[in-house]
N, C-alpha and C positions, 0 to 999 in steps of 0.2 A: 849566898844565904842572906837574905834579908832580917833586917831588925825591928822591922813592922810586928809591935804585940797587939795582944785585944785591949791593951789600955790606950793605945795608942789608935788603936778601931773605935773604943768609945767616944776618945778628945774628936775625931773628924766626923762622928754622926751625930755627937750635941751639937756640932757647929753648924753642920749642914741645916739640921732638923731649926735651931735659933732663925738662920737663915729665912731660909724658906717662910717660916711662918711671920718674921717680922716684913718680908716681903709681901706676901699675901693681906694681908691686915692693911696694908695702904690700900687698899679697892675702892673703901668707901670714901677717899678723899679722891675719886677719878667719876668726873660724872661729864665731861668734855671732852672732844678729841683732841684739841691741842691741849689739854690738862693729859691728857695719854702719851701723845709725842713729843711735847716740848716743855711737859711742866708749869704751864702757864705762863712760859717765860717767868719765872724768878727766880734765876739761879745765880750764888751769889760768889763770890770768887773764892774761896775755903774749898766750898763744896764742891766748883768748878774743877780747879786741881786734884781734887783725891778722886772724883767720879773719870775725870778724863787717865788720871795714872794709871787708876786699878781698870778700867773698860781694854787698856793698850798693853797689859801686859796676862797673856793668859797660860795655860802650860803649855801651849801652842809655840808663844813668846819663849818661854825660858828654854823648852826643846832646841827651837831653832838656832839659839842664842850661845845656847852652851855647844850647838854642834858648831858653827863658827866659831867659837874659843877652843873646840878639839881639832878641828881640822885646819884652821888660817891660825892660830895662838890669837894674841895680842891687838892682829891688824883685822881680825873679826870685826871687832869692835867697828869698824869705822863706820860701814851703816848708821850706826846708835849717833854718831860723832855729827854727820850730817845731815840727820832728822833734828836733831836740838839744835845747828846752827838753822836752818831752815826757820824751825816754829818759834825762834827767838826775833829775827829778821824778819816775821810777818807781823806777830805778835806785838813790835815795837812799831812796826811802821803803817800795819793794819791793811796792808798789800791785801786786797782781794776779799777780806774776810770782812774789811769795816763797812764797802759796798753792800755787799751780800747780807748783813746785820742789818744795814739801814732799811732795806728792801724790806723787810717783815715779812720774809716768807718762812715756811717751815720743811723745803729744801731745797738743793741748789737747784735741779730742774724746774722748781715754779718762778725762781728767777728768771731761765733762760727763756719761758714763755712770752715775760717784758720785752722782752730784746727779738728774739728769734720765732715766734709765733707757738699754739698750740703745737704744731706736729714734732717743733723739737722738742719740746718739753716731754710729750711721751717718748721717744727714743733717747732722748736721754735717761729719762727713769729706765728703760728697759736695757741700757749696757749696763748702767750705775749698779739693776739689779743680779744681771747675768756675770758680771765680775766679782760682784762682792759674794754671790753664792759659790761661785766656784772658788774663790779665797778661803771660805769660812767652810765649805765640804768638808779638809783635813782636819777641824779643829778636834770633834771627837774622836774622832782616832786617834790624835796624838794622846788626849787626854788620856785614852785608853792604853796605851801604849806605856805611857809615861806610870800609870795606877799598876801595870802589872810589873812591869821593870820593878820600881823601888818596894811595893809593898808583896812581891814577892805570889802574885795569884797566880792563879792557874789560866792560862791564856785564852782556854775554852769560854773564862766568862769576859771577855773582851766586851761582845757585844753586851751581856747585861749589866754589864758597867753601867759602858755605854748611853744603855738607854735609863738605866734609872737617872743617871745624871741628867740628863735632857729633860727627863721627867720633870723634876726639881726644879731646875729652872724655867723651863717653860710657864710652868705654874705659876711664880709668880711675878714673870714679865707677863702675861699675860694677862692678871686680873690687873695687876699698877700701872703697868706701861712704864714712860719714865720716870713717875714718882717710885715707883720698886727701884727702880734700878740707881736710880740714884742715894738712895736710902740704903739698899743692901752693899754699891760702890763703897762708899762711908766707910763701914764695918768691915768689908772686905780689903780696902785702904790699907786699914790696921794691921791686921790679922797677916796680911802679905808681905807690907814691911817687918815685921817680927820676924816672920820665917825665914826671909831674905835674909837679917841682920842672923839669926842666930847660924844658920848653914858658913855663910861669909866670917864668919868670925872663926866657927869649928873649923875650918879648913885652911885660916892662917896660921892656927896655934898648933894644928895636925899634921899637913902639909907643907908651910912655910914656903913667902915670898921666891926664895934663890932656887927651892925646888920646882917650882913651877917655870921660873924664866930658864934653868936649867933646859925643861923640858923641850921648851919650844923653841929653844939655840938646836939642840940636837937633832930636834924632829925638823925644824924649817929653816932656820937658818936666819938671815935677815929677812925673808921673806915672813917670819912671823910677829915683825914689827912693823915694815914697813909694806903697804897692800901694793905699792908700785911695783916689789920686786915679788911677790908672792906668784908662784908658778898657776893657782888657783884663781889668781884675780888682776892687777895688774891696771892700765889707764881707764881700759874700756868699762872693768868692773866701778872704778872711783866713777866715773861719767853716768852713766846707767843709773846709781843709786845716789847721786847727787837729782836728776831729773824725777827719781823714783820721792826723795825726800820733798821736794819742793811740794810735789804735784796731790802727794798724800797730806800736805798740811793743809794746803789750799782746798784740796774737793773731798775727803777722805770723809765720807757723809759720815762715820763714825763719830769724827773729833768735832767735824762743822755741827751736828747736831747739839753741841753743848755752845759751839759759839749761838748758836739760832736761838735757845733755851736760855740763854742770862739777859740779864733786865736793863742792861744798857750797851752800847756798842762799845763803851772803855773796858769793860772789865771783862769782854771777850778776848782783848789783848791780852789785859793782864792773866789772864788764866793762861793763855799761851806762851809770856812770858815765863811764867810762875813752873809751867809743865817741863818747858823745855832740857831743865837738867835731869828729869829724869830719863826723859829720853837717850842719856849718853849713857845713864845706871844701868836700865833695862836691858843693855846690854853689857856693859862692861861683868857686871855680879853674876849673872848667869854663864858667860863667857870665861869669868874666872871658875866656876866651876867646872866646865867643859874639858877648861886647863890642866886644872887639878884631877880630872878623872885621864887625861892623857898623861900624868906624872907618875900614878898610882896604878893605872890599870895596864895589861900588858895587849897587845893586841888581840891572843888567841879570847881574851875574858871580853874584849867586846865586840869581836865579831866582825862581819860585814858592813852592819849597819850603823854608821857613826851616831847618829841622833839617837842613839841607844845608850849612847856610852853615860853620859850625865848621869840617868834613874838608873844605870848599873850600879855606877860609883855611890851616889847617892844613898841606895839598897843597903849595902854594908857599913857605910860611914857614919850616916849618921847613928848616935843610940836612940832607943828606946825613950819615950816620952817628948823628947826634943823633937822625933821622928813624926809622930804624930800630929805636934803643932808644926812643922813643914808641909807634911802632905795636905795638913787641912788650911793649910796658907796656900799652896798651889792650887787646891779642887776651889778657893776664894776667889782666885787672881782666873782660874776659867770661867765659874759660874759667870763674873762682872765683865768676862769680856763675852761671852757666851749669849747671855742676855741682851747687851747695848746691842751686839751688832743683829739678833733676831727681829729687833726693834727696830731700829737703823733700816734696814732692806724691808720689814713691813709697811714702814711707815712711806718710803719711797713707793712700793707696788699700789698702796692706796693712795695716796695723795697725788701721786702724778700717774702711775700708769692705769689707774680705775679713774682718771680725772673726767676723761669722756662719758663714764658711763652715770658716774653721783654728781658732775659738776657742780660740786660742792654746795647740794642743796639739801643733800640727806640731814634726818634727823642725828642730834648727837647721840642714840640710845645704837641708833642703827649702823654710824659712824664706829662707834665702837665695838657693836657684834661684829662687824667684815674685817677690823683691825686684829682682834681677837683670833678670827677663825686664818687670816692670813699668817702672822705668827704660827698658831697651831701648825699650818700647811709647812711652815718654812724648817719646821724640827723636826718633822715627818722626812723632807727634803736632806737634812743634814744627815738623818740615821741612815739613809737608804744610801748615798753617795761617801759617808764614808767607809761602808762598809766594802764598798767594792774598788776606788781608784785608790790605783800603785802610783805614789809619788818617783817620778824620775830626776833622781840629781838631789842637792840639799835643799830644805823647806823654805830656806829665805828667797832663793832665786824662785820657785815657785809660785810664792807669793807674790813676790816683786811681777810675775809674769802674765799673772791671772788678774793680779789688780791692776796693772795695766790696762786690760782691757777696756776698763774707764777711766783709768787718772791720765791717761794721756791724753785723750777727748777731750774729756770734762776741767782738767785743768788747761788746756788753750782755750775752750770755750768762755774759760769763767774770764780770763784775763783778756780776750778779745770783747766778752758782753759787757766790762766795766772801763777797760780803758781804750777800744780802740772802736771811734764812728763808724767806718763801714764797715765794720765785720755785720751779716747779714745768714738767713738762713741757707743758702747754698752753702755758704761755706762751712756754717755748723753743721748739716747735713756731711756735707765730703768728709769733715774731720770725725764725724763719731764712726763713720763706717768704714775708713780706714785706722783707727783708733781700734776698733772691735776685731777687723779681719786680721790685723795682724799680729797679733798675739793669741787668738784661740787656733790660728790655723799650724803654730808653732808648738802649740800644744796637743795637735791633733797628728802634724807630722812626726813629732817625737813618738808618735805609737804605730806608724807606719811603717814595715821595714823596708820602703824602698826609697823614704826620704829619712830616714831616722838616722845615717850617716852626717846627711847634710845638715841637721839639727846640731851634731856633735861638734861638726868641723865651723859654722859659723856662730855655733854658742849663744847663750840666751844674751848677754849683755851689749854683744852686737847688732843681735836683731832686736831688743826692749829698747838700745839708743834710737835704731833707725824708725822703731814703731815714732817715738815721739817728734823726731824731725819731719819725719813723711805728713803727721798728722798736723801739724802748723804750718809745712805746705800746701794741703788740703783746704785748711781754713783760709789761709791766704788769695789762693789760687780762687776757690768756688765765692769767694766773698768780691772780690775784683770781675770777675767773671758777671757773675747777676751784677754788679754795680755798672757794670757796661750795657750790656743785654739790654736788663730792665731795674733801672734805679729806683724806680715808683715803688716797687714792690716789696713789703718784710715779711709776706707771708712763703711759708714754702709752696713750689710748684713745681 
């Protein structure tokens, strides 16, 4: 039985509705396309941090997050742990991002055109875009998932959840572009950390610290402290999401689009230094809840499906009122990730993969209608695919598997295009195409039953490690290769 009242339906639809319309109302400060994509560049480091916080943690985020704190305990967490060493370690030393900032482009594939010719440049926008759609598919369905769990609906309106929520925000990422999103980030910021802080609180004073470590000594043993010995995870998982953390700081067009967006190349560090502890929160606090719902909750009450278990828990725990500023701190922390990343992959489809056909000569009126109507296409794109794909396995490794598809390309490419001379377009060519092949086709075999054994038995962590070795032999190999051949040449052929 859920605790969700209508006073608690009222708190998340003045929210939504404030939302939305102070979103919408920035339009008339959007009359450029980089005023659309990158805010003009003046993004200042305040701002930098709460838009990059609130964009990276969505109900998507706190699902995934709290189902590794019910099923791994403690050593969930460790993802979180080596994302924030990663964007501190770049962020300080400016590894990759301060090149790419200097460059003055508005993303990473109009980089790679400097270095690797036009034809990378579009296949790169086209894996950048094929992996981050198929990332961001799941998101409304979690959402959806996550709204019926706690507030207790009837699962019939999944879909019009669903789609009014997409409604909402499409709306106004689409008239602001990133001055919406960054403006509603802000507010959403807030609104996120409150709900955070008050759930995390109610669950120490309710719960209690020794019950919760209780829980996950009984349920895993050492394995839920330490991910070496966790029967779930283990070397290959620590490897996998170490390559997974680096490669998502460096090309994760999400977070790069805010370093591309501030007004000098120091304080795209600093914003990543500045981020980087929350990235260890974003999972630890929702992982404590996950905890707390495996301390509280018995198995038969949550089922099959663990990533259920959190909005189960959640549903009864919290009261009334409190409940309502949660839930409308989570439909905040979706909307702002919701938004960035629609932007994110439209801004990519125009700018680099329509680069052939406007080379950058179109009007800014018209620049703006195709930005528009592509967004629109890309929400159309997320209702229809999340209504139909069955996630296999837990949502983190999914993501880790789908974003793959490009951070493993795109991040050897970015670190071969800044620091190493001969890397050349064969080589970028060989790495994005074994970069792509091999992780949609492990995605394809997991739905095959006559290879979906061998999916099982070689496991995604061993084959997401080998995607990214393979793929920097590729670069190496094709880049040495044409530098033999034909050295003259940087175009591809």
């Amino acid at each position: 039985m859920s605790n969700f009242t209508l006073i608690d339906g009222g708190i998340v639809g003045v929210y939504i509705l404030a939302v939305v319309t102070i979103g919408v109302m920035v339009k008339r400060y959007v009359s450029k396309v980089d005023q659309f994509l990158v805010a003009g560049r003046e993004l200042n480091i305040y701002l930098g941090i709460a838009s990059l916080t609130a964009c990276e943690f969505g109900i998507v985020t706190c699902m995934y997050t709290a189902q590794n704190g019910y099923d791994k305990g403690f050593a969930g967490a460790t993802p979180g742990i080596l994302l924030a060493l990663a964007m501190f370690i770049v962020g300080a030393t400016g590894f990759g991002i301060k090149p790419l900032r200097k460059a003055g482009v508005m993303t990473i594939p109009e980089l790679f055109e400097k270095k690797f010719g036009p034809k990378i440049r579009w296949m790169s926008g086209v894996v950048i875009v094929l992996g981050g759609l198929l990332n961001m598919g799941i998101f409304l369905r979690m959402g959806g998932d996550f709204l019926v769990a706690v507030c207790g609906l009837n699962p019939e309106y999944l879909e019009i959840t669903m789609t009014l929520l997409l409604l909402g925000i499409g709306l106004y990422t689409i008239m602001g572009g990133m001055i919406s999103v960054l403006i509603t980030d802000y507010l959403q910021f807030i609104m996120m950390s409150i709900g955070l802080l008050i759930v995390t609180v109610l669950i120490f004073i309710k719960v209690g610290w020794g019950s919760m470590v209780e829980a996950i000594q009984m349920n895993y043993g050492e394995g839920g402290f330490n991910p070496f010995v966790h029967e779930q995870m283990g070397v290959m998982y620590v490897i996998f999401n170490a390559l997974v953390a680096l490669s998502v700081v460096l090309t994760w067009q999400v977070m790069i689009q805010r370093v591309l967006s501030t007004k000098d190349i120091a304080t795209g560090g600093k914003i990543y230094k500045g981020t980087s502890p929350f990235f260890v929160c974003r999972f630890i606090l929702p992982g404590l809840w996950g905890v707390a719902a495996l301390a509280v909750l018995t198995p038969e009450q949550v089922g099959d499906n663990t990533m259920l278990a959190m909005p189960k828990f959640l549903g009864g725990f919290v009261p009334p009122i409190a409940m309502g500023i949660t839930v409308a701190a989570m439909l905040a922390a979706d909307m702002s990730t919701d938004a960035s990343y629609m932007l994110t992959w439209g801004s990519v489809i125009y700018n680099d993969i329509m680069a052939p056909f406007h080379k950058g000569k179109w009007s800014q009126k018209k620049g703006l209608m195709w930005n528009r109507f592509i967004i629109a296409m890309i929400g159309v794109f997320l209702l229809v695919y999340g209504l139909w794909y069955k996630i296999e396995g837990d949502v983190w490794t999914y993501l880790g598997v789908t974003g793959s598809i490009y951070l493993s390309s795109m991040s050897v490419l970015l670190i071969a295009c800044c620091y190493w001379k001969k890397a050349n377009s064969w080589g970028a060519a060989a790495a994005i195409i074994v970069g792509s092949v091999m992780p949609f086709s492990f995605l394809v075999m997991q739905k095959v039953p006559a290879t979906e054994e061998l999916t099982v038995r070689v496991g995604p962590y061993i084959w997401g490690t080998a995607t990214y070795v393979l793929v920097a032999i590729a670069m190496v190999t094709g880049s040495l290769l044409k530098f033999k051949v034909n050295p003259g040449r940087d175009e591809l052929i």
